[in-house]
LONU-459717 format. One line per field, with one value per residue (C-alpha): x, y, z; residue in three letters; residue number from 1. Coordinates in pm, whole numbers, plus 32768, in hexadecimal, padded with zeros to 4 digits. Layout:
// residues N
c1 = X ...;
c2 = Y ...;
c3 = Z ...;
code = ALA ...;
pos = NUM ...;
END
This chain:
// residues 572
c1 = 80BA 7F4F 7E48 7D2D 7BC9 7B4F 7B0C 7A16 7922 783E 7887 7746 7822 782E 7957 792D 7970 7A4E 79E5 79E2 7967 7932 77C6 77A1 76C7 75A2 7586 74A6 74E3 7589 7590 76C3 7815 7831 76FA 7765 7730 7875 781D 796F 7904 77B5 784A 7906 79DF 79B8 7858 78B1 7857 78C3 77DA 7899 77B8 7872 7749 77B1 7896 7956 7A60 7B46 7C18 7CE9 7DC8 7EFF 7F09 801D 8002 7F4F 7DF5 7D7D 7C3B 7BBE 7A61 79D1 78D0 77FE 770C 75EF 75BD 74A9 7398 7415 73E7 7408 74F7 7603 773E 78AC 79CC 7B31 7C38 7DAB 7E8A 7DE6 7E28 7D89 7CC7 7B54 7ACD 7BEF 7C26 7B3B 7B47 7BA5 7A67 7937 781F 76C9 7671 7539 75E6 7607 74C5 73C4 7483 737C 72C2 73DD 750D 75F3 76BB 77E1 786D 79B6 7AD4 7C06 7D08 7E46 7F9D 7FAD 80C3 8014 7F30 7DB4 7C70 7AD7 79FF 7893 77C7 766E 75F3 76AE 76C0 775E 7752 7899 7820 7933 7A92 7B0D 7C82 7D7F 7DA4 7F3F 801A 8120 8225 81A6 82AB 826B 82B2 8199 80ED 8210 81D4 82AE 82D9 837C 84CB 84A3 85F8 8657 8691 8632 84FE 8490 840B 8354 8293 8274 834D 8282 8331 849F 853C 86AC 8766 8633 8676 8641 86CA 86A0 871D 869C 8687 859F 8607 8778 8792 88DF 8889 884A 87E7 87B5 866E 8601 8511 842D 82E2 820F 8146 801A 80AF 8135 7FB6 7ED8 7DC5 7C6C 7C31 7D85 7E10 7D08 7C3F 7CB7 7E3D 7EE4 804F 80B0 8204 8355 82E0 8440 8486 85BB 8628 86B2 879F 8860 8734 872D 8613 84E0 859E 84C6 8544 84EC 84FC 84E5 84D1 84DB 8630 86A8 85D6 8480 84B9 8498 835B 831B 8393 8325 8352 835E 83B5 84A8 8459 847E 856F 84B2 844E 848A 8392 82D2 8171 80F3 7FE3 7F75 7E20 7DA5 7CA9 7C51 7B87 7BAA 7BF2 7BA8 7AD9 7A88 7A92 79E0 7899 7916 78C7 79EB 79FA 7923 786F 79D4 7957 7963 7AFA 7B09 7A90 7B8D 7C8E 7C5C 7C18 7D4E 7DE7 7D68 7E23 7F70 801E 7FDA 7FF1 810C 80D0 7FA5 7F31 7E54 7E14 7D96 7CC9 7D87 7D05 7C12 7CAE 7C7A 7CD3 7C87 7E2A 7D8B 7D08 7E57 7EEF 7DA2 7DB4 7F18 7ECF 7DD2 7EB6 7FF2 7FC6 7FC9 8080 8199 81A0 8190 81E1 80AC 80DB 7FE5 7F82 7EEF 7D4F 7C96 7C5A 7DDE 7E2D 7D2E 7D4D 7D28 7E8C 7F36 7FB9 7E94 7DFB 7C93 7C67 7B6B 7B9A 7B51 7C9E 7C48 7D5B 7E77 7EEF 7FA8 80AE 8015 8002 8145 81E5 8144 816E 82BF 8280 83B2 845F 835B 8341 8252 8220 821E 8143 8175 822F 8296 830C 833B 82E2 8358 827E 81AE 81F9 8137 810A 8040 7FC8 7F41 7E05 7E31 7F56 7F69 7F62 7EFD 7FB4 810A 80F9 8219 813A 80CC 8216 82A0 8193 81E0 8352 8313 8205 82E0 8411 8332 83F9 8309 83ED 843B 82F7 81E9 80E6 809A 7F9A 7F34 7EBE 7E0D 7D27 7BE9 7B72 7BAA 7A43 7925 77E8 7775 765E 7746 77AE 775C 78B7 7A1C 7A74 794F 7972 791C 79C9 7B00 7ABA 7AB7 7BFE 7CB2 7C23 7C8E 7DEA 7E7B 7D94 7E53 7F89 7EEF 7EAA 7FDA 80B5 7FE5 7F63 7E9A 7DE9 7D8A 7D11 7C3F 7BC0 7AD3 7981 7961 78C4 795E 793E 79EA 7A0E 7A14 7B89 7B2E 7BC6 7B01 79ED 79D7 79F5 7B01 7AD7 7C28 7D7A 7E22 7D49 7D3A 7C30 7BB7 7B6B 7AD3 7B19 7AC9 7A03 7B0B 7A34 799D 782D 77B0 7781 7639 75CD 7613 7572 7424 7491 75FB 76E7 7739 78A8 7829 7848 782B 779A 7753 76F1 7694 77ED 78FA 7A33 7B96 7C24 7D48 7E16 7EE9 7FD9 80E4 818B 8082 7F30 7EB6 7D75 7C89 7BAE 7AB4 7A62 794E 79BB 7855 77E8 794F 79B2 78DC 7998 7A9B 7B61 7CC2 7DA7 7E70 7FA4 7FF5;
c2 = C772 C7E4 C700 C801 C7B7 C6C7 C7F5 C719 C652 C57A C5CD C5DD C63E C4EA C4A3 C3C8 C24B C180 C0B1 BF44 BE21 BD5F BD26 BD0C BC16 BC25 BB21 BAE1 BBE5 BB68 BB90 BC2A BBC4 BA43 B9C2 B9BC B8A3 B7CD B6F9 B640 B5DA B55A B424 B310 B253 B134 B0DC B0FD AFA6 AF51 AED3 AF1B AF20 AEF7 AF74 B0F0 B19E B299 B377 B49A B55D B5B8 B4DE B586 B6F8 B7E1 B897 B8D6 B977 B8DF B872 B732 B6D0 B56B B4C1 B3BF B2E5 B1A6 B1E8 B108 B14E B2F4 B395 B4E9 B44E B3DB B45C B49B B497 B516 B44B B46F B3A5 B2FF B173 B1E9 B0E1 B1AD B10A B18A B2FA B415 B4D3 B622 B699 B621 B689 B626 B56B B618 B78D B6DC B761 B60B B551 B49E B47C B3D6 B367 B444 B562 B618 B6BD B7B9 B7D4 B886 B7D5 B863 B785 B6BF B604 B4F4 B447 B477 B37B B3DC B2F4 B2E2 B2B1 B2A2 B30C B3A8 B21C B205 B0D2 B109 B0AB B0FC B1C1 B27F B293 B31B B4A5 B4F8 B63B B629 B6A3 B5E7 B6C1 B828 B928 B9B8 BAA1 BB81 BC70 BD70 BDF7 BEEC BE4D BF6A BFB5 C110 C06F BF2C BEA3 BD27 BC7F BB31 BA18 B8E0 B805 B69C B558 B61B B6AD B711 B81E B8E5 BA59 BBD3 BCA3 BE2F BF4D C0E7 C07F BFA7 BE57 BE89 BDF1 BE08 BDBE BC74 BBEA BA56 B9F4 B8F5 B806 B782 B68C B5E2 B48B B445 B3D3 B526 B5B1 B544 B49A B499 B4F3 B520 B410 B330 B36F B4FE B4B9 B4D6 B4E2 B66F B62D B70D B888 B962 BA7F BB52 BCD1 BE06 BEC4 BFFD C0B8 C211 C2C5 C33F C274 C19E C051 BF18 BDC6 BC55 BB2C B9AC B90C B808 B6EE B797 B8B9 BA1C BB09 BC25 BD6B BE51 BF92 C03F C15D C139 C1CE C33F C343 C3AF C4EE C556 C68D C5CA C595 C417 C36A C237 C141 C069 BF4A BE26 BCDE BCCE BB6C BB15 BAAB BA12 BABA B989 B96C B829 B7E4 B7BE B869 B97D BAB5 BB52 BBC2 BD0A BCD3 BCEF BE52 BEBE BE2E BED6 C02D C01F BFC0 C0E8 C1C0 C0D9 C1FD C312 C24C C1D5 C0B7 BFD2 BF5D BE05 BE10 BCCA BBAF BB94 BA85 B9A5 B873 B7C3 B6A7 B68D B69F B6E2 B852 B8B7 B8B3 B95A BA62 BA95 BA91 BB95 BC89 BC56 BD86 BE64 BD9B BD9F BF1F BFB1 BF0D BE6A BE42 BD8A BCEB BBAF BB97 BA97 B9ED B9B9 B95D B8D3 B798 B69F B67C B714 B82E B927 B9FD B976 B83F B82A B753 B87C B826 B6D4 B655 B71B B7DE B8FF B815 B858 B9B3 B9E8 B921 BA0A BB30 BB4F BCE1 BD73 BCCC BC12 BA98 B980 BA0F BB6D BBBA BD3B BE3D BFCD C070 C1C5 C24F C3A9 C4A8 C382 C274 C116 C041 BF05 BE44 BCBF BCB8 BB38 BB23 BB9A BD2E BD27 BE0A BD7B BCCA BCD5 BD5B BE3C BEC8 BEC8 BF9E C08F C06F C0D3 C1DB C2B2 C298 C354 C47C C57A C65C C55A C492 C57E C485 C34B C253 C138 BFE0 BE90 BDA1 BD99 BEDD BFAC C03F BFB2 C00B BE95 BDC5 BCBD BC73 BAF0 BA7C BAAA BB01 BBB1 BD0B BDDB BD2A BD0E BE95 BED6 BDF6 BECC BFF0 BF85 BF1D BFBF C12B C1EF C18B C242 C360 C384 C384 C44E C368 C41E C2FD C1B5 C0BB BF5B BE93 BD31 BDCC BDE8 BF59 C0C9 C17E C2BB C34A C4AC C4D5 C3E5 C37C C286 C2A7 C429 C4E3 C602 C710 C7BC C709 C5F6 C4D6 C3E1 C3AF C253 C189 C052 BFFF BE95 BECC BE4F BD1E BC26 BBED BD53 BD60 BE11 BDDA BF3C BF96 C014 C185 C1E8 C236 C391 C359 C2DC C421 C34C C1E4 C133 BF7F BFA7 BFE1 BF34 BFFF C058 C1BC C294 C35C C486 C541 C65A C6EB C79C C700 C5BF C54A C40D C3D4 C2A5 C21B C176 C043 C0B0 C231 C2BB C39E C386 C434 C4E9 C5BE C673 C69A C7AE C7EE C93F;
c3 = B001 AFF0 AF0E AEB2 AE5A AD72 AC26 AB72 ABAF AADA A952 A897 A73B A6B2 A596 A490 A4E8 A44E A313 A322 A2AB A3BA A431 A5C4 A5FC A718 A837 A92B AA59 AB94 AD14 AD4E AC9B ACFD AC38 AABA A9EC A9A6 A853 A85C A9E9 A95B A897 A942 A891 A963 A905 A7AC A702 A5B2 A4A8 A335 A228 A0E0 9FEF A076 9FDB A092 9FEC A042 9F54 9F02 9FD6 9FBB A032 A00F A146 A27D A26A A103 A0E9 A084 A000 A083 9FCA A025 9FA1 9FCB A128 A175 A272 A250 A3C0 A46C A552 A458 A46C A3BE A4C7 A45C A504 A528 A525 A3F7 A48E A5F9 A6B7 A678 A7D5 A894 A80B A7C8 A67A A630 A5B6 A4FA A44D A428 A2DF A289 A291 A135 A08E A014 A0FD A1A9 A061 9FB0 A0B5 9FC4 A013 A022 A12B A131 A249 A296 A32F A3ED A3B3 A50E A48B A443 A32F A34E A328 A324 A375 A37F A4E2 A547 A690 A7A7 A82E A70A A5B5 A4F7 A3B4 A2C2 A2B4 A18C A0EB A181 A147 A181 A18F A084 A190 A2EF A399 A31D A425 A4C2 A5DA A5D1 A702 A787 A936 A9C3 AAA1 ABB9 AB58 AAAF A911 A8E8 A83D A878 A75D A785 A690 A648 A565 A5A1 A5BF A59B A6C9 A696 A58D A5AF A5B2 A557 A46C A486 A3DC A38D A219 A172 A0FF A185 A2CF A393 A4E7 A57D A6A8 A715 A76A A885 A855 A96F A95A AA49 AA61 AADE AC50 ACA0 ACA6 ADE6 AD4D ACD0 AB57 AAF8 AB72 AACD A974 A950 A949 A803 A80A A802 A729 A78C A7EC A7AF A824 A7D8 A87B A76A A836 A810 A766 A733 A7BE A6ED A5CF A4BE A498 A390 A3E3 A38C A486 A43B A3A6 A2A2 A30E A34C A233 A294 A2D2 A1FE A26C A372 A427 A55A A5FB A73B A889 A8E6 AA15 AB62 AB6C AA1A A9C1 A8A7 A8BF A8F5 A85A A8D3 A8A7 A9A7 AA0F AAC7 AAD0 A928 A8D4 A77B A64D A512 A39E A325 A3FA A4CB A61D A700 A837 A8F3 A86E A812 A697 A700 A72A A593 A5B2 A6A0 A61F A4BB A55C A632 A4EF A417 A52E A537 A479 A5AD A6CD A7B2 A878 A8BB AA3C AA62 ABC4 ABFA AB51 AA43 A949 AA09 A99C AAF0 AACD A92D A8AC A740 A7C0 A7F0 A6C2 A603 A72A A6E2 A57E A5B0 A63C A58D A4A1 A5E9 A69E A5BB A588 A701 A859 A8A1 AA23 AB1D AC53 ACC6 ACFB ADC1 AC61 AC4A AD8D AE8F AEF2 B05D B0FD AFCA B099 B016 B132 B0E2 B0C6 AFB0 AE67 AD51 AC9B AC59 ACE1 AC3E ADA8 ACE9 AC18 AADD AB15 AB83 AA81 A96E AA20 AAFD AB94 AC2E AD49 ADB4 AE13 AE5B AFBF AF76 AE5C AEAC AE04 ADB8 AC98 ABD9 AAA3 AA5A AB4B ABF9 AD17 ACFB AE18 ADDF AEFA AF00 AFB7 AF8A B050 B1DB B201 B36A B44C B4A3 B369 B270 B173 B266 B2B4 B10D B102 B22C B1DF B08B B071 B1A8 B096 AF78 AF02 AE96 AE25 AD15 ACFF ADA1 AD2F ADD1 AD58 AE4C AD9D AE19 ADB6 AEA7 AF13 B04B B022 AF47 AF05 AF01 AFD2 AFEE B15A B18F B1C7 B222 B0D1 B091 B00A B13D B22D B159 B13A B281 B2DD B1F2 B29A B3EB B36A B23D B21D B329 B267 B11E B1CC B2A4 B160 B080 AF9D AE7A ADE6 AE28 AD0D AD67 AC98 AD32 AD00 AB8F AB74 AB6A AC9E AD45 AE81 AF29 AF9D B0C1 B22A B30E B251 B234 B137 B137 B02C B083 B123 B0BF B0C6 AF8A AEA2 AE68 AD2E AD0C AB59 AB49 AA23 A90A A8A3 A994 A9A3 AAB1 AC08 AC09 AD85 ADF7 AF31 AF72 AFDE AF4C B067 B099 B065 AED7 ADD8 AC67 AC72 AB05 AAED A9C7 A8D1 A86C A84A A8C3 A967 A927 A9D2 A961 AA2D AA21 AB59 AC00 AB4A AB4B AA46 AA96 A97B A958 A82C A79E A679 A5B0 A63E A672 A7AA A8D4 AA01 AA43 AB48 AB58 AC97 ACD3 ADC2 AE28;
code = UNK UNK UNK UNK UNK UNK UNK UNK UNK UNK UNK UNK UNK UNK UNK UNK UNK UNK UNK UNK UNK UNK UNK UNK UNK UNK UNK UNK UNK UNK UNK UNK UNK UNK UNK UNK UNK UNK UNK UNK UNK UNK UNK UNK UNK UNK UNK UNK UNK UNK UNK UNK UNK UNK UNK UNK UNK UNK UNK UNK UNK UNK UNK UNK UNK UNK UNK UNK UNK UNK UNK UNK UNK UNK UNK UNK UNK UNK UNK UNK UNK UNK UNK UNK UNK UNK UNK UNK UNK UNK UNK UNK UNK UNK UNK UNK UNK UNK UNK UNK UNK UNK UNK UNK UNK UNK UNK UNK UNK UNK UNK UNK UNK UNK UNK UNK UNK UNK UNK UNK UNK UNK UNK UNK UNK UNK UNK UNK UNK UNK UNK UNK UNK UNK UNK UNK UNK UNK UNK UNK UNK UNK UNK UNK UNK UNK UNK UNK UNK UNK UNK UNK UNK UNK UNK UNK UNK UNK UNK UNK UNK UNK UNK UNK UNK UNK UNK UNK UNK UNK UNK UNK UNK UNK UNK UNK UNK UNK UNK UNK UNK UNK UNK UNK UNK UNK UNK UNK UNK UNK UNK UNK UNK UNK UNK UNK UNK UNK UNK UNK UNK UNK UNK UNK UNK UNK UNK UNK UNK UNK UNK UNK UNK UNK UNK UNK UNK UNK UNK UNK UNK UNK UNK UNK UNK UNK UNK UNK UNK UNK UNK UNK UNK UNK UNK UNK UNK UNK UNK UNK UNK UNK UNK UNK UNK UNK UNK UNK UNK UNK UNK UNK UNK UNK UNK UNK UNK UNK UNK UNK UNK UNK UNK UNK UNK UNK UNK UNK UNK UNK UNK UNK UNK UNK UNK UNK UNK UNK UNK UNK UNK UNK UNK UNK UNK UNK UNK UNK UNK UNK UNK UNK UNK UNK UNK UNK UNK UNK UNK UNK UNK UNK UNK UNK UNK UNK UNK UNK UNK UNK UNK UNK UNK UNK UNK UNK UNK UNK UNK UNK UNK UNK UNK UNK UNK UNK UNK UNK UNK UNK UNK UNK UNK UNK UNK UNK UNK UNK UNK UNK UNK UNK UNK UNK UNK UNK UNK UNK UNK UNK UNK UNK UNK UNK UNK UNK UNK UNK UNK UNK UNK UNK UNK UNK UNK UNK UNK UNK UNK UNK UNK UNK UNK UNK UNK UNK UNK UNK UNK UNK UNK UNK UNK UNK UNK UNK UNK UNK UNK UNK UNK UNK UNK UNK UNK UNK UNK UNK UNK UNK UNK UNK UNK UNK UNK UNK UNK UNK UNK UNK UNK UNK UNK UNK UNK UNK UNK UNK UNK UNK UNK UNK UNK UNK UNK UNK UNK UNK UNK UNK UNK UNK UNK UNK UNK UNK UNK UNK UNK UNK UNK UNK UNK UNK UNK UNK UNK UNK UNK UNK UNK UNK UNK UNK UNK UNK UNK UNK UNK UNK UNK UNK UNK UNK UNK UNK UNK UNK UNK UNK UNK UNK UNK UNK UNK UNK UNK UNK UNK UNK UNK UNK UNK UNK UNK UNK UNK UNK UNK UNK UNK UNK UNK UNK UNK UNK UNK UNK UNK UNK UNK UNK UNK UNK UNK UNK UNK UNK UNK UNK UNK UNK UNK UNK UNK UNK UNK UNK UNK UNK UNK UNK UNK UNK UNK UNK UNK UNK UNK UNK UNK UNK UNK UNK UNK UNK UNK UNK UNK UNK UNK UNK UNK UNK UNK UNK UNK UNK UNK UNK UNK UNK UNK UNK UNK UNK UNK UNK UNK UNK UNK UNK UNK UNK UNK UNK UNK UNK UNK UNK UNK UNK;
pos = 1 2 3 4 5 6 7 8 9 10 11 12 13 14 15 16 17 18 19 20 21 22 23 24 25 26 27 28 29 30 31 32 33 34 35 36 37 38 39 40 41 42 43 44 45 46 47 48 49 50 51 52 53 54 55 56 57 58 59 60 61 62 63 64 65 66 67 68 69 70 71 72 73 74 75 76 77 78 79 80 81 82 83 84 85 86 87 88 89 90 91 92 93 94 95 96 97 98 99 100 101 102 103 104 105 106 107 108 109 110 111 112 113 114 115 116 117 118 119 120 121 122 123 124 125 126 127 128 129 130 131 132 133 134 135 136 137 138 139 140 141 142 143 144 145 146 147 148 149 150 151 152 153 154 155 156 157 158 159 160 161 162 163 164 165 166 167 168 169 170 171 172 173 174 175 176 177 178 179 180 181 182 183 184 185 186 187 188 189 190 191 192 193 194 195 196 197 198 199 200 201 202 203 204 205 206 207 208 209 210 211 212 213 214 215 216 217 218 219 220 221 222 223 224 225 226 227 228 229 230 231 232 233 234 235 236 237 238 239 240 241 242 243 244 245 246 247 248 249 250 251 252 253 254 255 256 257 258 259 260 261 262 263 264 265 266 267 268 269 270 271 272 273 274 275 276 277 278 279 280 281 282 283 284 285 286 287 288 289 290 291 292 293 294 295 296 297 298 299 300 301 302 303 304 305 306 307 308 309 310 311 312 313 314 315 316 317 318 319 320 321 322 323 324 325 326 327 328 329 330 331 332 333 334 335 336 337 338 339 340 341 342 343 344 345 346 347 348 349 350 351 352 353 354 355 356 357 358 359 360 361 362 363 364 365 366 367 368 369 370 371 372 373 374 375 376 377 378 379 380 381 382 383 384 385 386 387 388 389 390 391 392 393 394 395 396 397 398 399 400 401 402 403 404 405 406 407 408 409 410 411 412 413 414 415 416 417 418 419 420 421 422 423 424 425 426 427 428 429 430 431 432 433 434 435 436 437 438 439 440 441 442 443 444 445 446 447 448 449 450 451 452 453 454 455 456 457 458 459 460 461 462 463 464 465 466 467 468 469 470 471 472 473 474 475 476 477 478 479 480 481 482 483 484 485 486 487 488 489 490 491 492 493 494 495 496 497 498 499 500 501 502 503 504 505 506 507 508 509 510 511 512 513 514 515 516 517 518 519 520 521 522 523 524 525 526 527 528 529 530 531 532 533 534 535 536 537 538 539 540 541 542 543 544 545 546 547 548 549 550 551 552 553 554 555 556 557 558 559 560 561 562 563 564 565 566 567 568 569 570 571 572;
END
């Protein structure tokens, strides 16, 4: 097999973007991509003092919502002494100890226009079912004064079924679907049929959850846990290639989701062409305004663009960083919220990122704290990929004409490793008669354009341990394209081998697409490396990738100026 010439470089022909609604805020630029601001980091509940004043009044309605997302409208009023540091924090459950546990989100009081003339306001928020009832309260000062707490706001079901997600099983038909049913964990399962609303398939789900003592420590052990409720998960077998399915997912004691569709998996090798969307480092964000975690507004605009394509596209990859909950329980279930109307419609597979794993002693190959003391188990409770386990975070899988392999650059893939040898053992197996593509995935970046290089688990030095360990594989095997995600920009390579570019052979081209949402990584070096042909810190956005038998399309999108790069691969 012979890879030929890149055939395009930098489009200029920009497309229309997408329309949305959401606003992407502007923040403060940043050394690097460590440095963001945190506001849920920036209170501590432990210095929280409580002095109720009963002359406030403090309202939230209406208190009984019928489903997740609904908004609700707080009012409040007769706040004496009005400040620019006063505060409304939305807690869950609604009877948590406010000194011990910090909220989902808040908002400042004066976003409230007059506030600070009047101590009056109202305030709106949209609040995702998490299965349990919900409180405001009103703070002042990041040391915080509690000075008064609102009604309760409930959901009129507590256990609606939610975050339905669906994976591929890396066996040939089967479908895994996945969400959350709360406090209920048996007679959960899905129902699946090729008609609408007639459903004569079945399959058990299992239900698994987690406490607090099976993470390693720091935040979410301490004021971010929040009990995750039972996370199901349930496999459709015997599926027919190519077929469209519907399905529901819940049971008797939870009640049922609304229906949804997919389309099974094309066997390997099947001559169809493949569409596909991915992205890294996108976390999420807030519809209402709140403060709650990161610069991750952005998110909103991905995840509505990749939804305005759900219709043409087959799968979604998340190589790494997946919600940036570290350590804050909440930000999972308004992450997993957030992508349910993909998530539910294609496989929406992943891999683990420093901000899911990392951890002292927890069995992470760096030793850092960036996922706040979660070491992988939230992750991997939400998303179970193909035959993976706690230990081995690594995977394969096919999808019609291309061959995934997706590494963990958390875990060991030193030579000798078994990571290292999955992925030698699995790349020499590649049939190219049946999948002649073969796209190579992992979290931090074999090469970066990036000043970063101060640690072990800085970007260049990670860079070039992936270099010295894992590149020869890719170009032994005949990768085609390598995705990485850690440094939140877009950037592309020259089809590239120790640091060389290679216009003809078979040497893989590199992209870095952590762009999907977190705050940018805008400390590109001084002179761009020669191996660098696109670079862009300054867009949000996602890429897709097309392919038939003998062609393979990149494209890089913009969220707000559409398509900003592309370039197509041909085999002979």
């Amino acid at each position: 097999m012979l890879k030929f010439s890149l055939l395009f470089g930098l489009i200029l022909v920009i497309i229309a973007p997408v329309e949305s609604k959401v606003i992407e805020r502007n923040y403060p630029e940043h050394d690097g991509h460590r440095k963001h601001v945190h506001p849920l980091s920036l209170i501590k509940p432990n210095s929280i003092t409580v002095k109720i004043n009963k002359d406030i009044q403090l309202t939230a309605e209406p208190s009984l919502l019928q489903q997740s997302g609904e908004w609700v409208t707080v009012t409040f009023s007769k706040v004496p002494s009005p400040s620019n540091e006063d505060w409304i924090g939305v807690y869950s459950p609604s009877k948590v100890d406010i000194s011990k546990h910090a909220p989902v989100k808040y908002q400042f009081c004066n976003r409230s226009s007059g506030y600070n003339e009047t101590g009056s306001g109202t305030l709106r928020f949209k609040l995702v079912n998490m299965h349990e009832e919900y409180i405001f309260a009103i703070l002042r000062g990041v040391n915080a004064t509690l000075l008064q707490t609102s009604n309760e706001v409930t959901f009129a079901n507590p256990n609606e079924v939610l975050q339905g997600h669906l994976a591929l099983t890396g066996n040939d038909g089967e479908m895994k679907a996945m969400w959350n049913s709360g406090n209920i964990q048996n007679n959960q399962m899905v129902l699946w049929g090729t008609t609408p609303g007639s459903y004569p398939n079945s399959a058990a789900a299992v239900g698994i959850t987690y406490t607090s003592s099976d993470l390693c420590g720091d935040v979410a052990i301490d004021f971010g846990w929040k009990d995750p409720g039972y996370l199901q998960s349930a496999v459709m077998t015997n599926l027919i290639p190519e077929q469209q399915y519907y399905y529901i997912f819940g049971g008797n004691a939870t009640g049922w989701s609304d229906e949804q569709f997919f389309y099974a998996a094309p066997e390997a090798g099947a001559q169809i062409l493949v569409d596909l969307i991915a992205y890294g480092d996108m976390g999420k964000g807030e519809e209402d305004g709140s403060f709650e975690h990161w610069e991750e507004v952005p998110s909103l605009n991905t995840t509505k663009n990749v939804y305005s394509q759900i219709n043409f596209i087959d799968l979604i990859l998340h190589i790494g960083d997946i919600a940036y909950a570290v350590g804050y329980s909440s930000q999972w279930d308004e992450f997993m919220a957030q992508i349910a109307p993909v998530a539910q419609r294609v496989p929406y597979m992943t891999l683990p990122g420093n901000h899911e794993r990392d951890f002292p002693l927890s069995g992470s190959f760096y030793n850092g704290t960036d996922s706040g003391g979660e070491c992988g188990i939230p992750y991997e409770s939400r998303f179970p990929m193909p035959n993976v386990d706690r230990l081995t975070q690594w995977y394969s899988f096919n999808y019609g004409n291309i061959h995934f392999v997706m590494m963990s650059t958390e875990h060991n893939f030193l030579r000798g490793s078994a990571q290292f040898q999955f992925i030698d053992a699995d790349l020499r197996s590649v049939d190219r008669s049946v999948t002649p593509w073969v796209i190579f995935s992992g979290h931090r970046p074999m090469y970066i354009d990036s000043t970063d290089n101060s640690s072990v688990s800085s970007d260049q030095t990670v860079a070039h341990l992936l270099r010295e360990n894992v590149e020869e594989l890719l170009v032994k095997h005949g990768v085609d394209l390598a995705l990485w995600g850690h440094h939140h920009s877009y950037q592309r390579s020259c089809p590239l081998y120790k640091g060389e570019c290679h216009r003809e052979g078979n040497f893989p081209i590199h992209a870095v697409i952590g762009m999907g949402g977190m705050g940018l990584s805008q400390n590109l070096e001084t002179i761009k490396p020669l191996w660098v042909d696109v670079v862009d810190d300054t867009e949000y956005g996602y890429s897709r990738i097309t392919t038939t038998q003998n062609s393979l399309l990149f494209q890089y999108f913009s969220n707000t100026r559409g398509m900003r790069d592309e370039f197509v691969l041909v085999k002979n």
